[in-house]
Each structure stands twice: as structure tokens, then as C-alpha cells.
C-alpha positions in Angstrom: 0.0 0.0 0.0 2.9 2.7 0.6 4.5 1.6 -2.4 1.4 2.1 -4.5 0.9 5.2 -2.3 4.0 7.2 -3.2 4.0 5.8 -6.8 0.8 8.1 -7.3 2.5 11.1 -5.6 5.7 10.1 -7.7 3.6 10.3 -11.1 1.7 13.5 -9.6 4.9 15.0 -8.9 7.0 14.4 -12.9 3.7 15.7 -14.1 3.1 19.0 -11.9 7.0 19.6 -12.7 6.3 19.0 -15.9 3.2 21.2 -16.5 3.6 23.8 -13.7 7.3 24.1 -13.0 6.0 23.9 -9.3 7.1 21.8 -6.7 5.4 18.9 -5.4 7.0 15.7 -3.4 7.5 16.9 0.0 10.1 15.5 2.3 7.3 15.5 5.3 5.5 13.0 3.4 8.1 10.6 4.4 7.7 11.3 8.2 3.8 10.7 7.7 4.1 7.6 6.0 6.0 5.8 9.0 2.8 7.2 11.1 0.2 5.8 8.1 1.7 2.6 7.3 4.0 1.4 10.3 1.5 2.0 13.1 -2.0 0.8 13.8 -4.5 4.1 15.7 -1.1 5.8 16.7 -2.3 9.6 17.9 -0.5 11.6 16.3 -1.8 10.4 13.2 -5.3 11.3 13.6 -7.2 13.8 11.2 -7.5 16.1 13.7 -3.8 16.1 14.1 -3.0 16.2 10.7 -5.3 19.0 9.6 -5.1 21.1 12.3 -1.1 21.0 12.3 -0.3 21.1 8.9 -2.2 24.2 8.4 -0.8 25.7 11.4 2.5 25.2 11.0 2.9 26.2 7.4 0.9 29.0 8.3 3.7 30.3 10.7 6.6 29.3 8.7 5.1 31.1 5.5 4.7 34.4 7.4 7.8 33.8 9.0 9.8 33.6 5.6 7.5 36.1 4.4 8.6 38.5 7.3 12.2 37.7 8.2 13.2 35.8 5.7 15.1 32.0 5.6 17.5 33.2 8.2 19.3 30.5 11.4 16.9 32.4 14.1 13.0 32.6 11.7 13.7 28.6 11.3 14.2 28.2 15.1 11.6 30.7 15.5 9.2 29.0 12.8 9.3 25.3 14.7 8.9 26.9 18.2 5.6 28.7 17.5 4.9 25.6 14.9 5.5 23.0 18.3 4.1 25.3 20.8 0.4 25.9 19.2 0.4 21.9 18.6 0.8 21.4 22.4 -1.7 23.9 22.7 -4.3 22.6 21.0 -3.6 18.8 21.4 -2.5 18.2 18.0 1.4 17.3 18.6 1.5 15.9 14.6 5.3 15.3 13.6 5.3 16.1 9.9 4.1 19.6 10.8 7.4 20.7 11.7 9.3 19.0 8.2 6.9 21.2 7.0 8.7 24.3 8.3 12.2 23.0 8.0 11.2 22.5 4.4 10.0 25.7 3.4 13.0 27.3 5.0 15.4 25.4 3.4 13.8 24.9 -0.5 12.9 27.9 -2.7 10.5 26.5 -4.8 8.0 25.8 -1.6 9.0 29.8 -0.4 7.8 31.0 -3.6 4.5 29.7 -3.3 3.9 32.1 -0.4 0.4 31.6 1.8 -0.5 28.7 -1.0 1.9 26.9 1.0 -0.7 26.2 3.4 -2.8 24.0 1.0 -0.3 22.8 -1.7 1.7 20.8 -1.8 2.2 19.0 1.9 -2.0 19.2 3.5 -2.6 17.9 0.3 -0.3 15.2 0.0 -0.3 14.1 3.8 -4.6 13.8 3.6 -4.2 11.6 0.9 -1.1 9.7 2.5 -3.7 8.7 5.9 -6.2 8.4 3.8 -4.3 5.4 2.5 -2.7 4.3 5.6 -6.5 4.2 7.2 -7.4 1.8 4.6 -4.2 -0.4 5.1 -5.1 -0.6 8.9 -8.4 -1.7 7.8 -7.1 -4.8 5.7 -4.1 -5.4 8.5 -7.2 -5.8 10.8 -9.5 -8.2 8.7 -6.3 -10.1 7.3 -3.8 -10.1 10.3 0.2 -12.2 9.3 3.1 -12.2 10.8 6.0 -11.4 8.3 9.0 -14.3 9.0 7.3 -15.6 12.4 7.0 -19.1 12.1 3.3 -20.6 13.4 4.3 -21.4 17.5 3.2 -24.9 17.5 1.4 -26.3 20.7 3.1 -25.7 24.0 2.2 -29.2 24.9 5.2 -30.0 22.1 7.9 -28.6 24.2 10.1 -30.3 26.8 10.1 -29.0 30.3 12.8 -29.0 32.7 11.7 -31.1 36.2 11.5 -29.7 38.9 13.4 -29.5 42.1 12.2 -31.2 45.1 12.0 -27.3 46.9 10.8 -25.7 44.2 7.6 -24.0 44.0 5.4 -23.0 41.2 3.0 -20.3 41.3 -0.7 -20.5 41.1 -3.3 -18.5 39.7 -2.7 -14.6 38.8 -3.2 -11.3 40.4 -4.2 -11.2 43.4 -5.8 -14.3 43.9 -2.9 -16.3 43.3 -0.5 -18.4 45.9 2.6 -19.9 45.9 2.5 -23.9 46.0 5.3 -26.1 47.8 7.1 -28.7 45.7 3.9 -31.5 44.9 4.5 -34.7 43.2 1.4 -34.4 41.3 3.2 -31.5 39.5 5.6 -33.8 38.4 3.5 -36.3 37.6 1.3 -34.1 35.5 4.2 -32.3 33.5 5.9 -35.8 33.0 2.5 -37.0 31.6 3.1 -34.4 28.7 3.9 -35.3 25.2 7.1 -33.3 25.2 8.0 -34.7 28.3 11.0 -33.6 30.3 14.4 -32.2 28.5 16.9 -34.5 30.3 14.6 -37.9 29.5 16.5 -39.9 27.2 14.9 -40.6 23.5 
């Protein structure tokens, strides 16, 4: 799904170059794609948190360039405000700030002026979470496990015996006790198909 994802923005972007001379591909698109893709509900990645940052923090950085220009101090300046209103509002949303670093540091994106807001990275990251929702919706209806092999039955293992002293603990929480050595233990684990690890074959 991300490779099909950013093959679309890849075609969009030689197009819009193309056509337009504008820039597209943003370099916070990478940022949101680890949120979309490699993460299942993760906060930060809600709409809420996308919208709202995104258009916040190019917001600032725009009138910061616009203002004061790419200098050392407007970047700094730029990610504070950017970081603090996220706080503020409760939509912390990491992509937001590559979204200031990148206007400050690439021309074409500070020549767009207050557009900057809706093209190219709101744009672009709306339709990146779009995708990622619908790749948490298949990863719930068809979950896998990439290179983890299928645990067989515990029942299969070998278990080491027991200690005459040793105790095992029963139950959980609260409710449970430690028990004093017990043949029956032993006699139940040895009753196991796996058996125990020191039997001989």
C-alpha cells in the first residue's frame, strides 16, 4: 500500500514539474508515511492532528519567511511557535514541523507564499492517511506475521523437572499463591507429550 501510495504522488509530482514548474514531493511526506503505514490508531496520526497542524504550521513558517526571511533564528523561531500551538491545541502531529524545515530550506515551496498552506504537503499528507487508514483496515480483517513461524502447541515442548523445593505459582493477580514442591506436578508435566528435556529418547 505505501509503495502504491508514493508511486501516485511520484507520477503527480513528474507531471506537476512538468506542466507547472511547481514543486510537489515533500520531504514530510516521508515522516507521515512511518505514522500511516507502520502503526495501527497511533495519535499523532489522527485527522484532527494532521489538519489542524499542517495548516498551522505552514501558516507560521510562510509568514515567518515572508517576514524575516530563511535566516538561522525565523527557522528556530518558525518550529517553536509551529511545536508550541500543537501542544496547545492537542495536536502534537510530527510532519508539521518537516513542514517548516522544508519551506525554509527549499525555494520553490517559499515561492509559493500563503498557498503553501494547502499545496503541496496538506494535500499530499490527507491523501497519505487516507491510504494508511485503509491499510489498517485490511491489516485488521487479514492479520500475518512477516518471517514468524506458526508457534506450534506448548504441549510440544520439553520442560525441565523440577526441584524437590521448588515452588510454582498458582493462579494470577491477586488471587494467586505460591505452592510447595507437589509430586502431582511432576507427575502431570511428565504426563506431557514433550515430556522432560533430560529424558533420554
Amino acid at each position: 500500500m505505501c509503495f502504491v501510495t508514493f508511486s501516485v504522488l511520484g507520477l503527480l509530482d513528474a507531471s506537476i514539474k512538468t506542466r507547472l514548474g511547481l514543486p510537489f514531493m515533500h520531504g514530510a511526506w516521508g515522516t507521515i508515511s512511518m505514522l500511516a503505514f507502520g502503526t495501527i490508531d497511533n495519535p499523532v496520526a489522527r485527522w484532527y492532528n494532521c489538519v489542524v497542524a499542517t495548516i498551522a504550521s505552514c501558516a507560521v513558517v510562510a509568514a515567518c519567511f515572508h517576514c524575516f526571511g530563511a535566516a538561522w533564528w525565523s527557522r528556530a523561531l518558525a518550529v517553536s511557535i509551529s511545536l508550541a500551538f500543537m501542544m496547545w491545541t492537542g495536536s502534537v502531529h510530527p510532519p508539521g514541523a518537516a513542514a517548516v524545515m522544508a519551506c525554509m530550506d527549499i525555494s520553490g515551496f517559499q515561492s509559493l507564499g500563503l498557498w503553501y498552506v494547502a499545496y503541496p504537503t496538506l494535500f499530499g499528507s490527507l491523501f497519505i492517511l487516507a491510504m494508511g487508514k485503509l491499510c489498517q483496515r485490511l491489516k485488521r480483517r487479514h492479520e500475518w506475521t512477516w518471517g514468524s513461524p506458526e508457534t506450534p502447541p506448548p504441549d510440544e515442548y520439553c520442560v525441565v523437572r523440577p526441584e524437590r523445593g521448588d515452588r510454582e505459582w498458582l493462579g494470577g493477580g491477586r488471587d494467586g499463591k505460591w505452592s510447595e514442591y507437589d509430586t502431582e506436578i511432576e507427575e502431570a508435566l511428565e504426563a506431557r507429550p514433550g515430556g522432560f528435556c533430560d529424558d533420554d529418547d
